[in-house]
N, C-alpha and C positions, 0 to 999 in steps of 0.2 A: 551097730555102728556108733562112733561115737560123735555125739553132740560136740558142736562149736558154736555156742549163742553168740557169741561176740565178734565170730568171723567172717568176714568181708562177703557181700554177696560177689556171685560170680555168675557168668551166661556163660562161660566156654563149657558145656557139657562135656564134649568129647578130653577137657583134660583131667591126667590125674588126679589133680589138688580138689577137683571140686565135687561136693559130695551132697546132695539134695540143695542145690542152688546155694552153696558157701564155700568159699577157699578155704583148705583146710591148714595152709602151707604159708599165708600173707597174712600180716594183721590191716594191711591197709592194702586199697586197691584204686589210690588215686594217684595215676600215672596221666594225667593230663589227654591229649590228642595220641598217645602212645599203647602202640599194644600193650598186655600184659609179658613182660618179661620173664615169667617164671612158667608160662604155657608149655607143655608135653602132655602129648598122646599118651594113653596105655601102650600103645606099639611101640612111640621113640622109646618109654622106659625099659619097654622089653628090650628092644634089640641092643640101647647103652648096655644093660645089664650083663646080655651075652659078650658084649665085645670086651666088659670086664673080667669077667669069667675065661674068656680066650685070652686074654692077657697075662691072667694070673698062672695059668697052665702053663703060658711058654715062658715064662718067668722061673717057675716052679722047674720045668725040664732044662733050663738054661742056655733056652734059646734065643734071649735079650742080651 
């Protein structure tokens, strides 16, 4: 895995960006009273992914 000494601590466990207690994806995580805006699940990434993939398919078949 790779080290991020410089990158922002993070508590969202469950998101992607965050890897042994650091965002791997923010360099700063001072968003005041406000959630983190850049928060995704491994599952949201999954299923954006597939819906990219279905996309690119009917795209590809010229069904867009």
């Amino acid at each position: 895995m790779l080290v991020f000494q410089n990158a922002p601590s993070c508590d969202k466990r469950e998101c992607f960006a965050c890897h042994d207690g650091k965002c791997i994806a923010l360099t700063d995580n001072k968003f005041g009273k406000r959630e983190c805006p850049f928060f995704k699940s491994a599952e949201r990434i999954a299923l954006e992914e597939r819906e990219r993939k279905l996309k690119l398919e009917k795209l590809e078949m010229g069904l867009m």
